[in-house]
N, CA, C and O atoms as a Tinker XYZ file with bonds, in Angstrom:
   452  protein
     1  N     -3.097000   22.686000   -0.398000    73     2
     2  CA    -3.457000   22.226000    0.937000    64     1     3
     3  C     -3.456000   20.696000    0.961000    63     2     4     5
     4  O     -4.154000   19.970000    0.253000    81     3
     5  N     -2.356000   20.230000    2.100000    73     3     6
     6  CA    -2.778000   18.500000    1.689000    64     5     7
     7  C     -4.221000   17.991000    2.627000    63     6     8     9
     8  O     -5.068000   18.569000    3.308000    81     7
     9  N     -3.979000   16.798000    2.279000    73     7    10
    10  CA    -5.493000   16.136000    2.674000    64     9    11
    11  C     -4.640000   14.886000    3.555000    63    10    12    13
    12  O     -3.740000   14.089000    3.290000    81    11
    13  N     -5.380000   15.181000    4.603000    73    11    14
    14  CA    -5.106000   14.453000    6.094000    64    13    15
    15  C     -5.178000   13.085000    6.190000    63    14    16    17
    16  O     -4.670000   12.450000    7.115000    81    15
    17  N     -5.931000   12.494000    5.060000    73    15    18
    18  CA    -6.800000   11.035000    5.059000    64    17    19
    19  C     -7.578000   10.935000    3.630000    63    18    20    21
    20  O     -8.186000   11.770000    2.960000    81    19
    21  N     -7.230000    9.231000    3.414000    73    19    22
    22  CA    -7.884000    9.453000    1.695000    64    21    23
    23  C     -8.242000    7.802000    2.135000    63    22    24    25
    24  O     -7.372000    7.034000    2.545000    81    23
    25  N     -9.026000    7.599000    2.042000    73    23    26
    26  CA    -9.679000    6.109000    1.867000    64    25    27
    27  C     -9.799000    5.654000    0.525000    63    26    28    29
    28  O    -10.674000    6.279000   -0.074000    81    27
    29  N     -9.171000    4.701000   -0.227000    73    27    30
    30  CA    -9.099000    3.998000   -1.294000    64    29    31
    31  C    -10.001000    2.197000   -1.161000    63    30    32    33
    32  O     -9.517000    1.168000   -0.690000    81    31
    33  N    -11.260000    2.385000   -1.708000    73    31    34
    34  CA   -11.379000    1.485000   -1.703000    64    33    35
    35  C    -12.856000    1.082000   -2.835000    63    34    36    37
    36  O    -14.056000    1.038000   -2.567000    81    35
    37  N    -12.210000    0.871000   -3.968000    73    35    38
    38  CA   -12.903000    0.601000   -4.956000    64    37    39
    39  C    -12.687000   -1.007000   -6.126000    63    38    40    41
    40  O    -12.363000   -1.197000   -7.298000    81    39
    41  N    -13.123000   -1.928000   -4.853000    73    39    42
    42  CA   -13.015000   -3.285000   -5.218000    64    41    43
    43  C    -12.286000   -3.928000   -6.418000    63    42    44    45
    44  O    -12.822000   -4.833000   -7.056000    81    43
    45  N    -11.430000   -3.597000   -6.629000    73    43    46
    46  CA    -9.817000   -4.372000   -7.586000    64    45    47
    47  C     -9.183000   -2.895000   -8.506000    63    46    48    49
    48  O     -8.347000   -2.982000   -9.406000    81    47
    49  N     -9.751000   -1.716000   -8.069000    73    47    50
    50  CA    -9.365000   -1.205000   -9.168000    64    49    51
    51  C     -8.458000   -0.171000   -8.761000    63    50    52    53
    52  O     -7.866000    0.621000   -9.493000    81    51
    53  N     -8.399000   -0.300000   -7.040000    73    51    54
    54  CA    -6.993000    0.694000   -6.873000    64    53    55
    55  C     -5.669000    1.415000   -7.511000    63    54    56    57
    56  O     -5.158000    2.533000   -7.446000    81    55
    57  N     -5.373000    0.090000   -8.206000    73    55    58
    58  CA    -3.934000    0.484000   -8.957000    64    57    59
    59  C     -4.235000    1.422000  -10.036000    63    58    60    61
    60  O     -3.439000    2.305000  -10.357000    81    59
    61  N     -5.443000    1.240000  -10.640000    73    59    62
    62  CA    -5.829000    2.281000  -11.705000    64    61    63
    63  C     -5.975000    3.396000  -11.447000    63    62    64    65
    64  O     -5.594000    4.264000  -12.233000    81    63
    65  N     -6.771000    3.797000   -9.874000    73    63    66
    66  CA    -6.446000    5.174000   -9.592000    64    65    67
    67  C     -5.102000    5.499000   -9.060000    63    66    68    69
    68  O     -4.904000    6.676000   -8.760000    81    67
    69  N     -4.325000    4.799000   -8.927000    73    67    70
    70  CA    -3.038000    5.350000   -8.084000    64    69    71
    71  C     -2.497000    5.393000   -9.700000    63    70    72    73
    72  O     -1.833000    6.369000  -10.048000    81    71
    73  N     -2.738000    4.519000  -10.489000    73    71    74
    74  CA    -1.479000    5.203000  -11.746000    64    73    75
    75  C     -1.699000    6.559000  -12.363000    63    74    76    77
    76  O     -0.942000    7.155000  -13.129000    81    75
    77  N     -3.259000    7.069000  -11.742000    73    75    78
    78  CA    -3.911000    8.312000  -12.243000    64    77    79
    79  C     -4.259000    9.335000  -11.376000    63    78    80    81
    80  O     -5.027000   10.276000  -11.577000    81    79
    81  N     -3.453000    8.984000  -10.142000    73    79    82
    82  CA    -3.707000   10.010000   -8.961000    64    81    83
    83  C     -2.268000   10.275000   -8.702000    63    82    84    85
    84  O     -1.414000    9.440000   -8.405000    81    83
    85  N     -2.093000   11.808000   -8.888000    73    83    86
    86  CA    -0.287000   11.844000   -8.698000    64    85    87
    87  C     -0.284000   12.413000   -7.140000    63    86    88    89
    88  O     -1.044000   13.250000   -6.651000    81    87
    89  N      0.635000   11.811000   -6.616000    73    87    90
    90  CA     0.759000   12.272000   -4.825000    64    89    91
    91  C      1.933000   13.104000   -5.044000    63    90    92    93
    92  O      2.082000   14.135000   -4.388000    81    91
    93  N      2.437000   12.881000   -5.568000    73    91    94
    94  CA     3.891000   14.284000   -5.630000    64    93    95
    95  C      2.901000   15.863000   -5.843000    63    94    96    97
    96  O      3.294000   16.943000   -5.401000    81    95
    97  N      1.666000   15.683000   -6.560000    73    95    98
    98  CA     0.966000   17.066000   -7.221000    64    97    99
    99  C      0.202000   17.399000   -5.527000    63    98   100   101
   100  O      0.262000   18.385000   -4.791000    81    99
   101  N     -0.582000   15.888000   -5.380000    73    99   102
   102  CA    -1.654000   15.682000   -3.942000    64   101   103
   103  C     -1.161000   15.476000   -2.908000    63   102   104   105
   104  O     -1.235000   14.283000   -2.612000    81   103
   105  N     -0.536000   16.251000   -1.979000    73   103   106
   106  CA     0.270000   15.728000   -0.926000    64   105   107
   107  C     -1.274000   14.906000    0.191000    63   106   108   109
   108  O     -2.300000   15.478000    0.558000    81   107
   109  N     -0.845000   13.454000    0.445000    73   107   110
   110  CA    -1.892000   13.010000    1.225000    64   109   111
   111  C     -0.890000   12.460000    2.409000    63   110   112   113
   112  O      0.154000   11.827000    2.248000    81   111
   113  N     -1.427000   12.827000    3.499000    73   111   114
   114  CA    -0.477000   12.431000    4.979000    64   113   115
   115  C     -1.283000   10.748000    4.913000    63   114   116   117
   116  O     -0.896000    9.876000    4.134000    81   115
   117  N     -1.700000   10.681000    5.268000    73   115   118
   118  CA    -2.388000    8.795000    5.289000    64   117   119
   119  C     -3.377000    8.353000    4.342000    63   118   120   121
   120  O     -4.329000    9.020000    3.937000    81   119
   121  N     -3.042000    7.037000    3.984000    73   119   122
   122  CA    -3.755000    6.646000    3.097000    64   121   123
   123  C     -4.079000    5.174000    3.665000    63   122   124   125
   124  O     -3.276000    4.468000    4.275000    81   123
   125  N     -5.394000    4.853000    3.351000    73   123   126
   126  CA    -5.453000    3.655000    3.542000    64   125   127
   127  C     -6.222000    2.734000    2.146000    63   126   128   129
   128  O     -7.255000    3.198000    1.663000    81   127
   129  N     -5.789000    1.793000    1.736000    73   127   130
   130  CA    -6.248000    0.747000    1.118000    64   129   131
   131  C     -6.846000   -0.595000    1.221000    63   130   132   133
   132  O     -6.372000   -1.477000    1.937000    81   131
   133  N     -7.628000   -0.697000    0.678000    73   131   134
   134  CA    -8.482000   -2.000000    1.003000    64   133   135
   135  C     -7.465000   -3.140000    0.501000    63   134   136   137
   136  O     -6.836000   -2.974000   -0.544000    81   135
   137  N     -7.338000   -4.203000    1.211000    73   135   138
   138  CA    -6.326000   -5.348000    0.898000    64   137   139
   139  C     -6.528000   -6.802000    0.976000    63   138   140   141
   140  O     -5.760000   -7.672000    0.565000    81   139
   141  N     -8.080000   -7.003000    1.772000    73   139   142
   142  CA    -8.682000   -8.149000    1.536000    64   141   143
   143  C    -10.154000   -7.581000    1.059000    63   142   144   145
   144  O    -10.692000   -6.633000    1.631000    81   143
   145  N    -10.803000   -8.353000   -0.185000    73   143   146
   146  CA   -12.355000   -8.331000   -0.714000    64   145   147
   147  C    -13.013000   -9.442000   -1.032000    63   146   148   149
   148  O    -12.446000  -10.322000   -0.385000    81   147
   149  N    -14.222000  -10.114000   -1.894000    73   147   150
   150  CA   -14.273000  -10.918000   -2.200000    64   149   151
   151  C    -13.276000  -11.394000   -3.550000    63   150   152   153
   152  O    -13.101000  -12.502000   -4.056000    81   151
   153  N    -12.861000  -10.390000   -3.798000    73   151   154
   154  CA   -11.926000  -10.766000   -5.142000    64   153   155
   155  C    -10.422000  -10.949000   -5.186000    63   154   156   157
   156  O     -9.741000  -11.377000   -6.118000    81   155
   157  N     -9.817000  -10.283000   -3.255000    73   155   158
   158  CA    -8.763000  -10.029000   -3.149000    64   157   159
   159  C     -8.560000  -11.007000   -2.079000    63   158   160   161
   160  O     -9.272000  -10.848000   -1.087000    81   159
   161  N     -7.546000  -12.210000   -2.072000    73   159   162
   162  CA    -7.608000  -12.937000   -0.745000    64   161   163
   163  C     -6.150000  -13.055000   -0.503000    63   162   164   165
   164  O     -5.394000  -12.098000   -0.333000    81   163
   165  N     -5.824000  -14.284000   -0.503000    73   163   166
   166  CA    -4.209000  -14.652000   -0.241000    64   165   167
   167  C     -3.371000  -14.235000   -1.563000    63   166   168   169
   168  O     -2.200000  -13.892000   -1.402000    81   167
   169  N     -3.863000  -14.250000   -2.707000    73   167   170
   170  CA    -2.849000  -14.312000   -3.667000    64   169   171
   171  C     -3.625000  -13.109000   -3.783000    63   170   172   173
   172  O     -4.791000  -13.124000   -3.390000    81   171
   173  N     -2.997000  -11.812000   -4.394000    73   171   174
   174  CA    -3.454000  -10.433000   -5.003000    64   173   175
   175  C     -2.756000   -9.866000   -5.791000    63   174   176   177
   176  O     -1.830000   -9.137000   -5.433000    81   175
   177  N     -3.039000  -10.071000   -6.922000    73   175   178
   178  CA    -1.864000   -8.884000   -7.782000    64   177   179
   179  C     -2.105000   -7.205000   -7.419000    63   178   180   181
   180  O     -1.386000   -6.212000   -7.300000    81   179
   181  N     -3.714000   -7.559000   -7.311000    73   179   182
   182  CA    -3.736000   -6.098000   -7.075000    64   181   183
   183  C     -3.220000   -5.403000   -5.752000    63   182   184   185
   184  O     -2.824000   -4.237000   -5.752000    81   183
   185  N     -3.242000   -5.930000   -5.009000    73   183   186
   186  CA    -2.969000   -5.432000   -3.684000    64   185   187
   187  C     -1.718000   -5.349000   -3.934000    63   186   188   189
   188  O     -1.277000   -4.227000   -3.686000    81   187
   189  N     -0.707000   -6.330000   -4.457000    73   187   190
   190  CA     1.025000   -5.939000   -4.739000    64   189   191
   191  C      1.207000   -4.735000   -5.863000    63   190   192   193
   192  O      2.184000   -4.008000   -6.044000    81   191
   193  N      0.435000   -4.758000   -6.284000    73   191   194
   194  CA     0.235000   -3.470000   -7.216000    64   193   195
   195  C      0.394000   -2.182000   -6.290000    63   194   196   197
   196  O      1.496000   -1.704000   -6.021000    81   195
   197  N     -0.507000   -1.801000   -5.947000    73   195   198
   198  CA    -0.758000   -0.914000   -5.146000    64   197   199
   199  C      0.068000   -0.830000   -3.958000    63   198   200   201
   200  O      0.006000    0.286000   -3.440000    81   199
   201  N      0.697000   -1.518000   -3.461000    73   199   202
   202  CA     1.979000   -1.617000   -2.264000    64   201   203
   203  C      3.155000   -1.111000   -3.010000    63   202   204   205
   204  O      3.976000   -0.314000   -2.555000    81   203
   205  N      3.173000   -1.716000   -4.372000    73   203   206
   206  CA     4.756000   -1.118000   -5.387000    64   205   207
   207  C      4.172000    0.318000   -5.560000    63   206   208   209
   208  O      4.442000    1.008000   -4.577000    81   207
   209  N      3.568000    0.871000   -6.361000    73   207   210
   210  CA     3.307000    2.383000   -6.658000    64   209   211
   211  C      3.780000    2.695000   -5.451000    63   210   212   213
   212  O      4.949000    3.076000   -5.413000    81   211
   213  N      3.003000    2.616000   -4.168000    73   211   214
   214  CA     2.396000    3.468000   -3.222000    64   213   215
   215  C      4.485000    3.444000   -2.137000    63   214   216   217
   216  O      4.932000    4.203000   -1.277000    81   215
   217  N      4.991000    2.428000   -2.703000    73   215   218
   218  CA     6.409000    2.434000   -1.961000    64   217   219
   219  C      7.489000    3.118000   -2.644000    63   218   220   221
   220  O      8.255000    4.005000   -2.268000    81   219
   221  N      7.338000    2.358000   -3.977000    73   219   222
   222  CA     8.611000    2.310000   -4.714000    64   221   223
   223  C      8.456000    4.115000   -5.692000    63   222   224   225
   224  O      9.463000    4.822000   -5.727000    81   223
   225  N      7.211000    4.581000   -6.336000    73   223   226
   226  CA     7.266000    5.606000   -6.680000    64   225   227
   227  C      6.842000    6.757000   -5.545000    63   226   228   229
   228  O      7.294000    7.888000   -5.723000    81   227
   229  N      6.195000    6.571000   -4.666000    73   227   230
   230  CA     6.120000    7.979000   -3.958000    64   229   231
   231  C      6.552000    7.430000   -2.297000    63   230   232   233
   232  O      6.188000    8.052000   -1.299000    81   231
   233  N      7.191000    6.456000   -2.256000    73   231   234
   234  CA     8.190000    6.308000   -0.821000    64   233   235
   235  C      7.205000    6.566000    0.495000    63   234   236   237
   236  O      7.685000    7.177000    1.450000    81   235
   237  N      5.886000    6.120000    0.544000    73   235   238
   238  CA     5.085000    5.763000    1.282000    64   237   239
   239  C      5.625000    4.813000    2.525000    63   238   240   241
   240  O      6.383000    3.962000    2.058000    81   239
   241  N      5.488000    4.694000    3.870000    73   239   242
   242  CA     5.678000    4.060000    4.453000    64   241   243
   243  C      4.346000    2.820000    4.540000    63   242   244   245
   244  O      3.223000    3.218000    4.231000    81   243
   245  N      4.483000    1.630000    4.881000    73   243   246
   246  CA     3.681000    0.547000    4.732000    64   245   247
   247  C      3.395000   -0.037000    5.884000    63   246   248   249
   248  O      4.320000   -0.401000    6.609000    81   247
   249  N      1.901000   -0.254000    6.302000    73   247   250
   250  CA     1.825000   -1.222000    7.958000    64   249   251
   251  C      0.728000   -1.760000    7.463000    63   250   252   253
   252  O     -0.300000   -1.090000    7.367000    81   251
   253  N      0.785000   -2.948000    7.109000    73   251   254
   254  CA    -0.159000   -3.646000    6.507000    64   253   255
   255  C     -0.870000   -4.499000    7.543000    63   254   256   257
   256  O     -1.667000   -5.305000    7.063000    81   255
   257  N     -0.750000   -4.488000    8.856000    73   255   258
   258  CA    -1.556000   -5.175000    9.940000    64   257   259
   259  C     -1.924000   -4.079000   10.638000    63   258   260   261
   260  O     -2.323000   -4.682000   11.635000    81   259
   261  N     -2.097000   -2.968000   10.890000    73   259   262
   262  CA    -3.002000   -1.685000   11.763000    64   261   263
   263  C     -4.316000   -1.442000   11.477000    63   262   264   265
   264  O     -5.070000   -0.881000   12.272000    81   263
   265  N     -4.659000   -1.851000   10.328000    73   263   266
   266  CA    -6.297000   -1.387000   10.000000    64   265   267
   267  C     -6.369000   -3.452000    9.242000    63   266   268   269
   268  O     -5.638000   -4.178000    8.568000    81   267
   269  N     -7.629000   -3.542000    9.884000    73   267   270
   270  CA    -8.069000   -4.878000    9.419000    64   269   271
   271  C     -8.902000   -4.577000    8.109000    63   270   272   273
   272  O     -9.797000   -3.778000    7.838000    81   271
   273  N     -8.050000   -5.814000    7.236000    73   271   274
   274  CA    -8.558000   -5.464000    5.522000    64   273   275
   275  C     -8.027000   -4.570000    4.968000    63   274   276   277
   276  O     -8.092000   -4.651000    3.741000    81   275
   277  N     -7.399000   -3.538000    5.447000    73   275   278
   278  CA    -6.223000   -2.646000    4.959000    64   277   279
   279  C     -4.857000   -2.859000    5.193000    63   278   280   281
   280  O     -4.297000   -3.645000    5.957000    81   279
   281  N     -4.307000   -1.826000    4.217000    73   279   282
   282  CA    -2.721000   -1.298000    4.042000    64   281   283
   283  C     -3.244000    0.411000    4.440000    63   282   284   285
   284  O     -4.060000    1.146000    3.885000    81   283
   285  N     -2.265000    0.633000    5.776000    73   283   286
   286  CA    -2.183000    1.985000    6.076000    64   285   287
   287  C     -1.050000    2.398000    4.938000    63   286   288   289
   288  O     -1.077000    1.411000    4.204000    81   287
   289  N     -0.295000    3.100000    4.512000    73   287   290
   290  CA     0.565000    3.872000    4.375000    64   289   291
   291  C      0.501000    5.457000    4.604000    63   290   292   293
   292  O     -0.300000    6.388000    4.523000    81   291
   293  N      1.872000    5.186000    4.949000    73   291   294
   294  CA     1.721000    6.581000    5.895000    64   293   295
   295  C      2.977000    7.757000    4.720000    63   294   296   297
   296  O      3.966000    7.239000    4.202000    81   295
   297  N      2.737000    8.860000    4.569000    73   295   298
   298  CA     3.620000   10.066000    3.785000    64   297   299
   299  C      4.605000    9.823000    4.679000    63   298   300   301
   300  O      4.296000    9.677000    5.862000    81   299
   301  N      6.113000    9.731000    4.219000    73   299   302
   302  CA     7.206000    9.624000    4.451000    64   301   303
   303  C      7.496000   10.770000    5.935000    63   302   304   305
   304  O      7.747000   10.581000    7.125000    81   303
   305  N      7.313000   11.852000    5.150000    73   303   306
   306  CA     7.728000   13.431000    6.018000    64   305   307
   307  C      6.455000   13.214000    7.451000    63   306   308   309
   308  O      6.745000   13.851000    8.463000    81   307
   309  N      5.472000   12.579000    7.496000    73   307   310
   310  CA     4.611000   12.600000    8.740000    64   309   311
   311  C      5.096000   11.131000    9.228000    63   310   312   313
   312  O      4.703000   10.903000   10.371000    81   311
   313  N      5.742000   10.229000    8.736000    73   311   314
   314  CA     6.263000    8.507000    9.224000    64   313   315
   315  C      7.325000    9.404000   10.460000    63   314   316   317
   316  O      7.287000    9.251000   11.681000    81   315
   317  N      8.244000   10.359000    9.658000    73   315   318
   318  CA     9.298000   10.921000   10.631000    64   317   319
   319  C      9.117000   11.606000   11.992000    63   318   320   321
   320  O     10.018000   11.629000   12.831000    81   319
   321  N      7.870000   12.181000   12.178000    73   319   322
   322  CA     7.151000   12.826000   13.295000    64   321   323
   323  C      6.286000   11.986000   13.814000    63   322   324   325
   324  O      5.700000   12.603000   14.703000    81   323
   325  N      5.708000   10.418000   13.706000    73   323   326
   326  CA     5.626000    9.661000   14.684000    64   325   327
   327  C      6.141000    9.122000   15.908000    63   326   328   329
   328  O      7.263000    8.616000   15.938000    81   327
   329  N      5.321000    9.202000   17.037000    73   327   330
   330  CA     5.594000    8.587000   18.289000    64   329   331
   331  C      7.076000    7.462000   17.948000    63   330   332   333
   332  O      7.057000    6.704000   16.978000    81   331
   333  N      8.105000    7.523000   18.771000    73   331   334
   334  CA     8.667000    6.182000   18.080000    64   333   335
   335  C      8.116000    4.904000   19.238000    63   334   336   337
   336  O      8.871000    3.942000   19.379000    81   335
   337  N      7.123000    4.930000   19.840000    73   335   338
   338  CA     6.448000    3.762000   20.350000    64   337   339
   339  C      5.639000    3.388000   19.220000    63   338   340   341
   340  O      5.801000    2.342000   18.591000    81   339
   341  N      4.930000    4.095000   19.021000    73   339   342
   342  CA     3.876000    3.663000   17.646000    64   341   343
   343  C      4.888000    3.036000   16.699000    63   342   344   345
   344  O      4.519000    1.865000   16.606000    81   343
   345  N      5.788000    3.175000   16.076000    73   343   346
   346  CA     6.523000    2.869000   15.289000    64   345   347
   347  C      6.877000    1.775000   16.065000    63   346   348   349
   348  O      6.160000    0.855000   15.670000    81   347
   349  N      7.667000    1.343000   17.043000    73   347   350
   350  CA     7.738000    0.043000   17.456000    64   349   351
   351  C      6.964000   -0.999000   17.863000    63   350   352   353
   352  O      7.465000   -1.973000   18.426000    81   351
   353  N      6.116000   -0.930000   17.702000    73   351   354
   354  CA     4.921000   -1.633000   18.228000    64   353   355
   355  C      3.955000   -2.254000   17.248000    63   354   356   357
   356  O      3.033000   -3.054000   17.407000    81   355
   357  N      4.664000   -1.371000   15.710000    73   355   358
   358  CA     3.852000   -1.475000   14.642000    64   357   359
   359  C      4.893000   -2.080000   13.285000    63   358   360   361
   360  O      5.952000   -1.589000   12.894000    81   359
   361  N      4.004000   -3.571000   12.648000    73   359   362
   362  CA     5.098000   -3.846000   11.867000    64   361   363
   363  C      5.115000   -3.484000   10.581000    63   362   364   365
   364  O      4.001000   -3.274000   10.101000    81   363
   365  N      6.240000   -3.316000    9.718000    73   363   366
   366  CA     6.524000   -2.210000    8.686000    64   365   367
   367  C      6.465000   -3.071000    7.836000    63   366   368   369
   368  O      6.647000   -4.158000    8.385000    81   367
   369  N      6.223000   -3.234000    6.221000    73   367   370
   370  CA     6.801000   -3.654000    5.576000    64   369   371
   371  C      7.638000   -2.805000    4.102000    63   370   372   373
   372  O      7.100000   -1.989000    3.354000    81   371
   373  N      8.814000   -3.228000    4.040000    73   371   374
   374  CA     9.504000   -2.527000    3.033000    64   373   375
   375  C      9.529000   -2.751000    1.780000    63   374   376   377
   376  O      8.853000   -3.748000    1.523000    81   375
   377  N      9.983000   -2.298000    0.900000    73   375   378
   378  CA     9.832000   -2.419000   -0.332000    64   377   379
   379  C     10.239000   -3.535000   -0.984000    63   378   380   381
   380  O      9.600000   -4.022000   -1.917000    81   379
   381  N     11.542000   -4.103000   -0.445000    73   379   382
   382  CA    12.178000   -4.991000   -1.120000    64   381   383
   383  C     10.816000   -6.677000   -0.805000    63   382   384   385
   384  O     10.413000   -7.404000   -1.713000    81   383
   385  N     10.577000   -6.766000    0.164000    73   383   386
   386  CA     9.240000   -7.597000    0.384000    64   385   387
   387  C      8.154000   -7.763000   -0.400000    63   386   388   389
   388  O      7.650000   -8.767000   -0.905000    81   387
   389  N      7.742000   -6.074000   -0.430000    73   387   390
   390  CA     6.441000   -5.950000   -1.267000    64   389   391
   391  C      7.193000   -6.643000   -3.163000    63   390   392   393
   392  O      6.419000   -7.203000   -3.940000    81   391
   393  N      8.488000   -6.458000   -3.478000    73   391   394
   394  CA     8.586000   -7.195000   -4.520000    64   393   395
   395  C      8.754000   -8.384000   -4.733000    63   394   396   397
   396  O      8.513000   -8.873000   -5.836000    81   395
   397  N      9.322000   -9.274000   -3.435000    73   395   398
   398  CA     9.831000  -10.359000   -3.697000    64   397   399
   399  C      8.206000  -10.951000   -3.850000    63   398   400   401
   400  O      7.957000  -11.643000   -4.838000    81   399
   401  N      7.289000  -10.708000   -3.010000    73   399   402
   402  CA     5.705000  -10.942000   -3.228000    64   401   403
   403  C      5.190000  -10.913000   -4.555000    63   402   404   405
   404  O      4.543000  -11.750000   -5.184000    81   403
   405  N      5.734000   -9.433000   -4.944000    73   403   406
   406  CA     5.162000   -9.595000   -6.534000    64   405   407
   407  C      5.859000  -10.199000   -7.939000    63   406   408   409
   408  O      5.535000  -10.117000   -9.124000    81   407
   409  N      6.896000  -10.801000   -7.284000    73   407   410
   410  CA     7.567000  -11.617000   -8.318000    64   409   411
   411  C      7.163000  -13.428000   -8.085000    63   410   412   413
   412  O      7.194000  -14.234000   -9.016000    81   411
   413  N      6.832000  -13.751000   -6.777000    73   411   414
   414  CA     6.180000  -14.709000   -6.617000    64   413   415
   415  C      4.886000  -14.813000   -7.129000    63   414   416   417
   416  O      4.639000  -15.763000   -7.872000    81   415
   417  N      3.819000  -13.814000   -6.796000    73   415   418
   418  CA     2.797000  -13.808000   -7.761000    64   417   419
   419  C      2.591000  -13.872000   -8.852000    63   418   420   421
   420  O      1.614000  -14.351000   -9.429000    81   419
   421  N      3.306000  -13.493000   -9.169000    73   419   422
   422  CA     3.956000  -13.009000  -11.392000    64   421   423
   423  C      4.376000  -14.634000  -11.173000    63   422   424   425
   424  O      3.458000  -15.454000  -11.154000    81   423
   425  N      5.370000  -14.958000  -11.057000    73   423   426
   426  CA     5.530000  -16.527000  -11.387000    64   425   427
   427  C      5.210000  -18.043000  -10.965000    63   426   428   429
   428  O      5.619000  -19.146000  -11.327000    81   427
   429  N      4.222000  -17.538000   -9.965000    73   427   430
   430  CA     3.087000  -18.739000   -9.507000    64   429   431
   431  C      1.643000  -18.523000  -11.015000    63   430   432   433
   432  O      1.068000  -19.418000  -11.634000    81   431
   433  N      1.518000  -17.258000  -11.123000    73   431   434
   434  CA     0.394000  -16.712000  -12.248000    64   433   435
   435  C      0.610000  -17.687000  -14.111000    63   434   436   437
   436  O     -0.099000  -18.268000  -14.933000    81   435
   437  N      1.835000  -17.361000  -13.938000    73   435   438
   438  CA     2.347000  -17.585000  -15.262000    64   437   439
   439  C      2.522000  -19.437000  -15.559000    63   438   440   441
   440  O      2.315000  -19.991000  -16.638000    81   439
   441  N      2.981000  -20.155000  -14.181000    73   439   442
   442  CA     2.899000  -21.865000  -14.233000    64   441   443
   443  C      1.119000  -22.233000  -14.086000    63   442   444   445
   444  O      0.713000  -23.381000  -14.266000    81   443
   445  N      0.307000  -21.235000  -13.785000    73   443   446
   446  CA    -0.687000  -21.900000  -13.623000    64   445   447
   447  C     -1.507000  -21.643000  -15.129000    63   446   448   449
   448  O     -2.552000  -22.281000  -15.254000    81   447
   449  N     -1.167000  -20.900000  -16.084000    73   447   450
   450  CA    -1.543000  -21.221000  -17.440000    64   449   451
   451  C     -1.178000  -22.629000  -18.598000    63   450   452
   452  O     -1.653000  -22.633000  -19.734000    81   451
């Protein structure tokens, strides 16, 4: 039976449950993630963390401005049965983004040692 809604929000340690929560086993229609904290601001590895899993291995759709302080992602197969107003009205971000982010982070991280 999938689960309709899963709130993720356990202050930096998301990526650890997503490398230990399999969604191919858990079918979850929406997910949302926490994406600003006191620990998470402009620069986040973790938050690019959790945008790569949540895109690149289980093909999550991404609207990172619909919930304030969150990343919605939405299950691919329920993204397709959205309103397509909602979908236009709402901005996406894709995968290739969520990396160019985390390769900027990775090499802003690495000059500041």
């Amino acid at each position: 039976r999938p689960i309709d809604f899963y709130s993720l929000d356990v202050e930096g340690a998301e990526p650890l449950i997503l490398r230990n929560l399999d969604l191919n086993a858990v079918r979850v229609h929406v997910l949302i993630a926490e994406n600003i904290n006191r620990m998470c601001q402009e620069h986040c590895p973790s938050r690019e963390e959790v945008r790569r899993i949540m895109l690149e291995k289980y093909n999550y759709v991404l609207y990172p401005h619909v919930v304030v302080r969150s990343d919605l992602f939405i299950h691919p197969d329920i993204h397709e049965q959205m309103p397509d107003d909602w979908i236009k009205n709402n901005t996406r971000m894709e995968l290739d983004a969520v990396l160019k982010l985390t390769e900027s982070l990775s090499s802003s991280s690495s000059e500041e040692k």
